[in-house]
C-alpha distance (Angstrom), angle and dihedral (degrees) to the residues before:
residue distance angle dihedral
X1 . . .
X2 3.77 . .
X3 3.35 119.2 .
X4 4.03 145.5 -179.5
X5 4.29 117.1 -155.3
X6 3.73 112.9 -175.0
X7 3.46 129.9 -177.9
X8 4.08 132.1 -162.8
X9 4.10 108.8 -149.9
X10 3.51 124.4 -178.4
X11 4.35 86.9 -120.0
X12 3.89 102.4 29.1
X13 3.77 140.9 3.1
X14 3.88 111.3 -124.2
X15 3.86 124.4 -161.4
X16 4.08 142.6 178.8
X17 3.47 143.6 -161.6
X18 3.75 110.1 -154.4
X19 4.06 133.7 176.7
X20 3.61 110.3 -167.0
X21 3.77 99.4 -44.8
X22 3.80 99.7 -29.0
X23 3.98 115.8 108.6
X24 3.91 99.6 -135.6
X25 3.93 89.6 179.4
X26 3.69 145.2 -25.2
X27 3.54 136.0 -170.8
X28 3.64 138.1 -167.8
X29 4.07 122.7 -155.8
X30 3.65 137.5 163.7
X31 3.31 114.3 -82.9
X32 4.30 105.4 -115.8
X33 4.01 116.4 -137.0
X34 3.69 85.9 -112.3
X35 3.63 93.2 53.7
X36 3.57 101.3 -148.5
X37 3.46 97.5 66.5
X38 3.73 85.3 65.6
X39 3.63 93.6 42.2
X40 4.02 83.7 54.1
X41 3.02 94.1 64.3
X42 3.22 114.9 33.8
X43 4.56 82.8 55.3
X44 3.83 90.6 47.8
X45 4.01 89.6 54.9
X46 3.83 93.9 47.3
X47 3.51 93.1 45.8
X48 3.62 102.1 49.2
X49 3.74 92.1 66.3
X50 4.51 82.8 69.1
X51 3.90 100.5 89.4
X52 3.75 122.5 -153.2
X53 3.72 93.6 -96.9
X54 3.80 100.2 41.7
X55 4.04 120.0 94.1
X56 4.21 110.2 -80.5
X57 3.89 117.3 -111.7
X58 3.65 106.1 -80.0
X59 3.74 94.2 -157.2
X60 3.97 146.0 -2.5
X61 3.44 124.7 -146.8
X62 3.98 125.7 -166.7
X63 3.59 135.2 -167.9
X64 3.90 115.4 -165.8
X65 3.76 135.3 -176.7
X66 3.61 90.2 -158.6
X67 4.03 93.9 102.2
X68 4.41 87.6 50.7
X69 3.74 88.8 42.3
X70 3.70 97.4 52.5
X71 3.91 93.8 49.8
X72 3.78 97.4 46.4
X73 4.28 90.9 39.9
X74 3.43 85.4 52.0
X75 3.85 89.8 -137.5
X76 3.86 136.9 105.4
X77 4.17 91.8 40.7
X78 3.59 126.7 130.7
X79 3.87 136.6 -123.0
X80 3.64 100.6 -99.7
X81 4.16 134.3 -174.3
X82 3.82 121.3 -145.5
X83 3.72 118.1 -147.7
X84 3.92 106.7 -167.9
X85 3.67 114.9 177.6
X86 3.77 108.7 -162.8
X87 4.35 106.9 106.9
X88 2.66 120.5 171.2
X89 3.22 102.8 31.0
X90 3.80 113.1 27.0
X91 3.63 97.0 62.2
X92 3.60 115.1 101.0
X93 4.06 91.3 60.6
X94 4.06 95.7 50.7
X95 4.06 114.9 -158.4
X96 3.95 107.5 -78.9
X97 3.75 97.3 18.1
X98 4.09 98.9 140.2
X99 3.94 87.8 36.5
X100 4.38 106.6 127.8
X101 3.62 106.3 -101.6
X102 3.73 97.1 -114.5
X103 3.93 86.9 50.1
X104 3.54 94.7 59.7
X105 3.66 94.7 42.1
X106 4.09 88.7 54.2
X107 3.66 84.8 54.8
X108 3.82 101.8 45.7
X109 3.90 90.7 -160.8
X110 3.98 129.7 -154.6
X111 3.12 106.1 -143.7
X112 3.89 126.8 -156.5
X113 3.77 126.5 172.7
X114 3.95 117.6 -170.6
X115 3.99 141.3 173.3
X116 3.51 122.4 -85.3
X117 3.90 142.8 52.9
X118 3.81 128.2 121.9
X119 3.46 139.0 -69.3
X120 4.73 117.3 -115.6
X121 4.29 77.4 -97.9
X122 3.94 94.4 52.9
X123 3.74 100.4 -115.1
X124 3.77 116.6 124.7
X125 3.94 123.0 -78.4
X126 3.95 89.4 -155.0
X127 3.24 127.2 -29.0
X128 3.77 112.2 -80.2
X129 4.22 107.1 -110.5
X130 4.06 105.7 -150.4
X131 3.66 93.0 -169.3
X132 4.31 82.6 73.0
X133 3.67 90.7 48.4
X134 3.96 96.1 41.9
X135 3.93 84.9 57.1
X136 3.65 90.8 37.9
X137 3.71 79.5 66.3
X138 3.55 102.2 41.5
X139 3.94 91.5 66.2
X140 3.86 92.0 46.9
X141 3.32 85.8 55.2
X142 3.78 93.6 50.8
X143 3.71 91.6 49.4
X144 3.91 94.5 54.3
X145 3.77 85.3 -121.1
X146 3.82 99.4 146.5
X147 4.28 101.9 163.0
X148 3.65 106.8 78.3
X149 4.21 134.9 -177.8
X150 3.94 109.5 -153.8
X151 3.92 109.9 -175.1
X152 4.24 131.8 171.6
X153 3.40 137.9 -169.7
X154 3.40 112.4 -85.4
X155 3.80 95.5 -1.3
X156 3.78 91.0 164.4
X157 3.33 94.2 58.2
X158 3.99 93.7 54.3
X159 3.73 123.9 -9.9
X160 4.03 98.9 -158.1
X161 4.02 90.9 111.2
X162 3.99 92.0 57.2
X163 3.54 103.5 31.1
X164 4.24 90.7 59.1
X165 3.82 92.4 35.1
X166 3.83 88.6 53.3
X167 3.86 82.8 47.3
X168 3.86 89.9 52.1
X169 3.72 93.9 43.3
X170 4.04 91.3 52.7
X171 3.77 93.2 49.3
X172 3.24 88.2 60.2
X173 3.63 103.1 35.7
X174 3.84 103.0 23.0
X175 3.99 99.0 178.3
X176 4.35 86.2 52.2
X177 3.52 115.8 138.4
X178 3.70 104.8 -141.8
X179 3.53 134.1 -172.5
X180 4.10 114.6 -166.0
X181 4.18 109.5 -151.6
X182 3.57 96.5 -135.5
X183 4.15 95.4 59.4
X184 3.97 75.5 64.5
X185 3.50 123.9 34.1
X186 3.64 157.1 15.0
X187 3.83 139.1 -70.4
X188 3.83 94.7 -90.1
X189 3.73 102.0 99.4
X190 3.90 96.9 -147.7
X191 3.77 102.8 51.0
X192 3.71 93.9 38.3
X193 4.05 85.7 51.5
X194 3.93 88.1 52.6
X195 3.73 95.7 50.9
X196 3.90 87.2 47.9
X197 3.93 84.7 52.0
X198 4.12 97.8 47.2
X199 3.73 83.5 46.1
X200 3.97 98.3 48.7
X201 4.17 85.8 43.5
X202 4.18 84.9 57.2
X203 3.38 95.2 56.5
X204 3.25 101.6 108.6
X205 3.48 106.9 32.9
X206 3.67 85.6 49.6
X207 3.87 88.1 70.6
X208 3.39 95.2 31.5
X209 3.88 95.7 58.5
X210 3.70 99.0 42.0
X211 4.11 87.2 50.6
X212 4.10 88.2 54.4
X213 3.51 91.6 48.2
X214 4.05 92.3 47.0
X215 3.69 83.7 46.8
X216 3.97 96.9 53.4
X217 4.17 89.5 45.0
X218 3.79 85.6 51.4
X219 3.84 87.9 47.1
X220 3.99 89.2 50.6
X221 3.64 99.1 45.0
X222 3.66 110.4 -102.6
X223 3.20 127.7 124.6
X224 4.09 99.1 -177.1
X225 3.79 117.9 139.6
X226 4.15 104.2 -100.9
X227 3.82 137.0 -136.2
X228 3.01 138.4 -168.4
X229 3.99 121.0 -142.6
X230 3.88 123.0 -111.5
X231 3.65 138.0 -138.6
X232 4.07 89.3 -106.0
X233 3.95 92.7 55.2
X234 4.19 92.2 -100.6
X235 3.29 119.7 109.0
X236 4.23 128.0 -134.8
X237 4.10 126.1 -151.6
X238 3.76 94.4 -85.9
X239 4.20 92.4 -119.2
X240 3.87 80.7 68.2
X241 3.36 98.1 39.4
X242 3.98 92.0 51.2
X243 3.88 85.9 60.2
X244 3.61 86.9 62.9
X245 3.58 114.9 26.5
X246 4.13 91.4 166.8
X247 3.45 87.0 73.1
X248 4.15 84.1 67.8
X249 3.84 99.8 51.0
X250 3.74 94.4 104.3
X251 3.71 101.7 29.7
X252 4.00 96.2 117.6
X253 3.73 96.4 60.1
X254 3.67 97.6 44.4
X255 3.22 93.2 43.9
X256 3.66 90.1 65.0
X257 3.61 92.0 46.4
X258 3.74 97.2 53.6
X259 4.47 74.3 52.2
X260 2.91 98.7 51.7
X261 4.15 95.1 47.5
X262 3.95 78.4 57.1
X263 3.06 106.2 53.6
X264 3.24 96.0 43.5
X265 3.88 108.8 32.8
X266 3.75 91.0 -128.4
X267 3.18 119.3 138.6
X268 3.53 110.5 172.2
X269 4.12 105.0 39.1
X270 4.00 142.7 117.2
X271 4.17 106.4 -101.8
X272 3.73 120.7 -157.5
X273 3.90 120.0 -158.7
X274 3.42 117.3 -162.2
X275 3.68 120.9 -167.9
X276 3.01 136.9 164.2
X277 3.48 108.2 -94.7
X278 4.09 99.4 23.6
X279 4.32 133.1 10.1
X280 4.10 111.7 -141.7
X281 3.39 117.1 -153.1
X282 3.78 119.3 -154.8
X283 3.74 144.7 159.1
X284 4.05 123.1 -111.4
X285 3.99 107.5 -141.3
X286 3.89 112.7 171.7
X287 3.72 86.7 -14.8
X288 3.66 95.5 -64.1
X289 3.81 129.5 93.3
X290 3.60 122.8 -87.0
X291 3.43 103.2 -104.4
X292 4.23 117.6 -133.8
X293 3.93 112.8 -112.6
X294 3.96 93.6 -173.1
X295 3.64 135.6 56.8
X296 4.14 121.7 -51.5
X297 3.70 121.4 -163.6
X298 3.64 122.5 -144.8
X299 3.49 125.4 173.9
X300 3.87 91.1 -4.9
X301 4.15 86.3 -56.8
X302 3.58 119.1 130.3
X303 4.25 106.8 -135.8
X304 3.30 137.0 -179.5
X305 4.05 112.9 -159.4
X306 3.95 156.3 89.6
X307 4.10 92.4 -34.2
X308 3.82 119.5 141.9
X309 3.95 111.7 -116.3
X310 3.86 98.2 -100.4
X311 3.88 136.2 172.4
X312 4.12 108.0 -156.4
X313 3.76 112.0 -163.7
X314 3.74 127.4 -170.1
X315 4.21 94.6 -113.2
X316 3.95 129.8 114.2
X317 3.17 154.3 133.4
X318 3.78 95.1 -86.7
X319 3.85 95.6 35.9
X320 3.61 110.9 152.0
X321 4.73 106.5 -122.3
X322 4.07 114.1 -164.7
X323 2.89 99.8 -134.0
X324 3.81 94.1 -156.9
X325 3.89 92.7 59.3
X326 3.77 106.8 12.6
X327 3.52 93.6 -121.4
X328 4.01 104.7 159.9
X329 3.85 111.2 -150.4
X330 2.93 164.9 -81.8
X331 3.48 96.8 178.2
X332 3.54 117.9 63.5
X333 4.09 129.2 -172.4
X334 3.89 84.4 -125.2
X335 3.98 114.8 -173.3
X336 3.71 87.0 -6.5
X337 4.02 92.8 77.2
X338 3.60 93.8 100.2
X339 3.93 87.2 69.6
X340 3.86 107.9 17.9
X341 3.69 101.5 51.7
X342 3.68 125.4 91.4
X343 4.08 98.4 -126.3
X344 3.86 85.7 50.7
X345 4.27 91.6 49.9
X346 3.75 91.6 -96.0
X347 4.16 126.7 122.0
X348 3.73 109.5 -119.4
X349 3.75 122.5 91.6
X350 4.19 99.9 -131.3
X351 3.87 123.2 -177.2
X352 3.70 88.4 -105.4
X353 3.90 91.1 63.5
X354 3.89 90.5 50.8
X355 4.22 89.2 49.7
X356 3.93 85.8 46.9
X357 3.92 91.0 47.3
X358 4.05 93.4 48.3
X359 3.83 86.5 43.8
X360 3.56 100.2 -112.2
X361 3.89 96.4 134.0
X362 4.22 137.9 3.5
X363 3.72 110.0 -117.2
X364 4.06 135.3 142.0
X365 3.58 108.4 -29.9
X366 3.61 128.0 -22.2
X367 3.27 95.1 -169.8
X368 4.03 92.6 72.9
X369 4.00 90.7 64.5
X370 3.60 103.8 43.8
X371 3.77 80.6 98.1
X372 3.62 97.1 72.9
X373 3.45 123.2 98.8
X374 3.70 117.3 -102.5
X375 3.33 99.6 -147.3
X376 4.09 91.9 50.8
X377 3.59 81.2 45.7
X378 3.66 95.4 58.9
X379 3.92 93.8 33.5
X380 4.61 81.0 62.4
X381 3.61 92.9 51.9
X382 3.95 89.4 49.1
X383 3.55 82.5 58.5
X384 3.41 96.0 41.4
X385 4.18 90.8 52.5
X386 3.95 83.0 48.8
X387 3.80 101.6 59.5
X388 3.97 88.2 44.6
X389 3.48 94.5 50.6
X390 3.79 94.3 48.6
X391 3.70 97.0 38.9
X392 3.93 81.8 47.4
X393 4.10 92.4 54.5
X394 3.92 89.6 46.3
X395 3.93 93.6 62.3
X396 3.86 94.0 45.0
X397 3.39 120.8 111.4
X398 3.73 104.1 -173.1
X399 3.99 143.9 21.3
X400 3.91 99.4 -103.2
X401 3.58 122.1 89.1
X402 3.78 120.0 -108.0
X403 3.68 131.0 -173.4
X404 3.91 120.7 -88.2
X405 3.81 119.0 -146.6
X406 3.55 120.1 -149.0
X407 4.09 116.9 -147.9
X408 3.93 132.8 154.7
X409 3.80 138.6 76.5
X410 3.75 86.3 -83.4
X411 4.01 100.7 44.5
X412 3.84 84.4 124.9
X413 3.86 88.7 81.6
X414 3.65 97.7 62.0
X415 4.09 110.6 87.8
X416 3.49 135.6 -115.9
X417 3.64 93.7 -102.4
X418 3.41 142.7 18.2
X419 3.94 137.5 -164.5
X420 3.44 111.2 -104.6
X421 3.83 93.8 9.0
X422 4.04 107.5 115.1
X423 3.73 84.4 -154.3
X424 3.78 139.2 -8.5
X425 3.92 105.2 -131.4
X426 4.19 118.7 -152.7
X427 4.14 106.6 -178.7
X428 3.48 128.0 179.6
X429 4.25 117.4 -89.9
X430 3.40 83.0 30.4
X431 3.37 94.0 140.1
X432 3.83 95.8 62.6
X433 3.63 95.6 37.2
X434 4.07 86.4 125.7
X435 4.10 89.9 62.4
X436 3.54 84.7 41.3
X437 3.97 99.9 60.0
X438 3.96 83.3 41.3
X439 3.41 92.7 62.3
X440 3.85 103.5 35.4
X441 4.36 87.1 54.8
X442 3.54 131.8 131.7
X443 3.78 128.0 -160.3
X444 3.85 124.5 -98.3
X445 3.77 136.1 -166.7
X446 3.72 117.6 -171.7
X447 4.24 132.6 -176.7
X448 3.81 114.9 -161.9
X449 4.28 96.2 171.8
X450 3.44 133.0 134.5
X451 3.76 113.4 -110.2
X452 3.81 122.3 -167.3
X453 3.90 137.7 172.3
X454 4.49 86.1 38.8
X455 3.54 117.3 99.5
X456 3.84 107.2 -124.0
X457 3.44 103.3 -97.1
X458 4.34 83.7 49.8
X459 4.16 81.8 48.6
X460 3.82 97.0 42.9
X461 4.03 92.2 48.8
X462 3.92 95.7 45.5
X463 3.81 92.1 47.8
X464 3.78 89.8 49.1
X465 3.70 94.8 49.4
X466 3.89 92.8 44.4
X467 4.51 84.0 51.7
X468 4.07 85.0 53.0
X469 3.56 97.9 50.1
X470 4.28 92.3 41.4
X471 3.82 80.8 54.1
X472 3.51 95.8 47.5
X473 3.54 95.3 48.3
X474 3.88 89.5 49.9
X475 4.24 88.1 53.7
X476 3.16 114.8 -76.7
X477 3.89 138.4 145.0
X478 3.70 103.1 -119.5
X479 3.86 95.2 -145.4
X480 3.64 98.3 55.1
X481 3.81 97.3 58.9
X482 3.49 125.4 117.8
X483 3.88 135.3 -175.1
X484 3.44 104.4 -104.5
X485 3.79 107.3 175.4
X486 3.97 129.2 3.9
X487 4.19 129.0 -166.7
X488 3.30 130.7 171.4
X489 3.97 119.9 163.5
X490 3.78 117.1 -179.2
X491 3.58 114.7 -122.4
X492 4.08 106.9 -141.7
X493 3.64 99.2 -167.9
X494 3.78 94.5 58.5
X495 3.51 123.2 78.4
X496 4.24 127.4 -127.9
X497 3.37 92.5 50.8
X498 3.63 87.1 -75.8
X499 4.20 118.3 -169.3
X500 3.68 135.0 -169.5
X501 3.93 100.5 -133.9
X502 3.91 129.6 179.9
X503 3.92 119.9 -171.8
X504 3.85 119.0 -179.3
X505 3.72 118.7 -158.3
X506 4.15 126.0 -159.1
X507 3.71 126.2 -169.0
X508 3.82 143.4 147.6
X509 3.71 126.3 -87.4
X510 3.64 122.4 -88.9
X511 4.14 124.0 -117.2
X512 3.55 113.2 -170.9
């Protein structure tokens, strides 16, 4: 099976042509302000190397940090409206209360707050009045808002409130764009409201981005079915994926993890990706990410929802070193290393100069370092060594040593050895381990609900078929799935024998 992994960094753009588990080519190329130009080119590289009479590309897969970027930039969102339906009770916290300032005024909200929702036990708050939501509606409408977040209390538990307000809210506005809270997060009301939110405010770049990159296959020759990568290290058909671009926030990293587990046949290991504007530090388990079970920030916006457990830390390749003080980060030169730093003829002292200068890699020109100071030199890397090591302890979730994988453009930064790391593992491609994870991905579906009035083999089964038919619907082949992780955790204080149960599926892409 031929297939294409690309993936969008912040510094470079990496991509890979694979059949089976042969590397037939890779490339790695700055990644352009525009993005696709990059993107371009790194596709029209990889795909060169498929001659006229060889099989065509069965498949492209694409991870992108354009969803991440837009929050944190602050740029490219929509004007959204939040429909919350929680009177009496959920009023003195409105929807999007601990959002950053600048955030919220990117988004431009309407916000609406109406009765209804459930109680922790599933019975009804109040009952839920349509007329409110109807009008609700009515002056979303009249804004020409048409991307819309509609969360409930205890949506997880029981969906009713959402399902018939999103029916109210489409009979009014039939081309809405609506994004139901409990298809996203957790019980707690105000994270699962925000991820709702970010999602709603992606909308449109969502489709916008997936079109560009259709366009720039079509513009290359292929004519694969696309994905785009997910949060969980899977990938979706990128149509689906579009609808949900949260579900990509996190692709880069784990897509280096799920790499790094191949090119190293680990399975169980701690990854670090070093970029060049950021290194992530994760955990392998089962050859997938450890996935976070507490709250994530992005952008400044507490969330609560399928995110791998990650550690960011201000150190790359293009990582900007004062060379007064020493201080390392956080700003970085990012895909403008080529021209900014001093090995390449630029002015700013980056990490990468001080690894060329203490002969840790060949890049640019040596020559324009020799300057430095060795002992400052060696004094950075100290520092260097320091933030990995404590970064390293951070993510560790027990007292034995296990093996740390290197991966990333700027892999060259991490140290020989680290405490607590059994071994420190370099491989070869490396360096485009993230395209490489991309490209190697399968498809998941995954339920984490609250079922209650089932016994828990009734519970267990439903959730599982619900996971199979989410993963279906994202691409995959419905005879190669497999259960790949199953909770269930009764929940005492809730009556009917209700549980909170979460059942990951895995399986192979499907060619039709």
């Amino acid at each position: 099976m031929k297939r294409i992994g690309i993936d969008v960094g912040g510094t470079n753009t990496d991509a890979v042509l694979i059949d089976g588990d042969t590397i037939v080519a890779s490339i790695k190329v700055p990644t352009t302000q525009d993005v696709l130009s990059g993107v371009k080119a790194a596709l029209a590289h990889v795909s060169g190397h498929v001659g006229a009479a060889d099989r065509p590309i069965d498949a492209v897969m694409i991870g992108t940090t354009h969803f991440t970027n837009a929050v944190v930039e602050r740029a490219r969102l929509e004007r959204v409206a939040a429909i919350r339906i929680a009177l009496p009770t959920g009023s003195s916290l409105p929807p999007m209360c601990d959002w950053p300032k600048d955030l919220y005024d990117a988004v431009d909200p309407l916000i609406f707050m109406v009765h209804g929702g459930r109680e922790y036990d599933g019975s009804p708050l109040v009952p839920m009045i349509p007329d409110e939501i109807r009008e609700a509606a009515m002056k979303i409408r009249d804004a020409g808002i048409t991307s819309i977040a509609i969360s409930a209390t205890f949506s997880p538990l029981t969906t009713e409130c959402e399902v018939r307000a999103a029916e109210i809210v489409r009979s009014v506005i039939p081309d809405a764009r609506i994004t139901l809270s409990h298809t996203l997060g957790r019980i707690g009301l105000l994270e699962r409201e925000n991820v709702a939110l970010l999602n709603a405010a992606l909308q449109t770049l969502g489709r916008t981005t997936v079109r560009a990159f259709s366009d720039a296959l079509r513009e290359a020759g292929v004519k694969a079915p696309f994905y785009l990568t997910q949060n969980d290290g899977t990938v979706a058909l990128a149509n689906v994926a579009a609808a949900n671009p949260v579900h990509s926030f996190a692709s880069g990293p784990t897509n280096s993890m799920r790499g790094a587990a191949f090119l190293t046949g680990l399975t169980d290991a701690m990854v670090v990706d070093v970029g060049g504007t950021t290194s992530d530090i994760g955990c392998l388990v089962g050859g997938f990410p450890r996935e976070a079970n507490n709250i994530v920030h992005i952008g400044g916006v507490r969330t609560l929802f399928r995110m791998p457990d990650l550690l960011p830390i201000a150190l790359g390749g293009g990582t900007i070193v004062d060379p007064d003080t020493g201080r390392i980060g956080p700003r970085s030169v990012g895909y403008r290393i080529l021209t900014q730093a001093r090995v390449f003829g630029g002015e700013t002292l980056t990490t990468s100069d001080i690894a060329v200068a203490a002969g840790l890699i060949e890049m640019g020109d040596r020559d324009r370092v020799k300057g430095l100071d060795p002992a400052f030199v060696q004094a950075t890397l100290q520092r260097i060594r320091d933030m990995v090591a404590d970064s390293f302890d951070q993510m560790k979730t027990s007292a034995e040593d296990v093996p740390l994988v290197a991966v990333g453009g700027g892999a060259f930064l991490i140290p020989e050895t680290v405490p607590g790391a059994s071994d420190v593992l370099r491989v070869e491609n490396a360096g485009v381990a993230n395209a490489l994870g991309a490209a190697m991905a399968q498809v998941s579906g995954e339920v984490d609900q609250v079922f209650s009035g089932l016994s828990r083999d009734e519970a267990l089964a439903k959730a599982e078929t619900e996971a199979q038919n989410a993963a279906v619907c994202s691409g995959a082949e419905r005879a190669s799935l497999k259960t790949l992780e199953v909770e269930d955790i009764p929940i005492a204080y809730l009556p009917g024998g209700a549980r909170r149960v979460r059942v990951r599926v895995i399986g192979d892409i499907a060619f039709h």
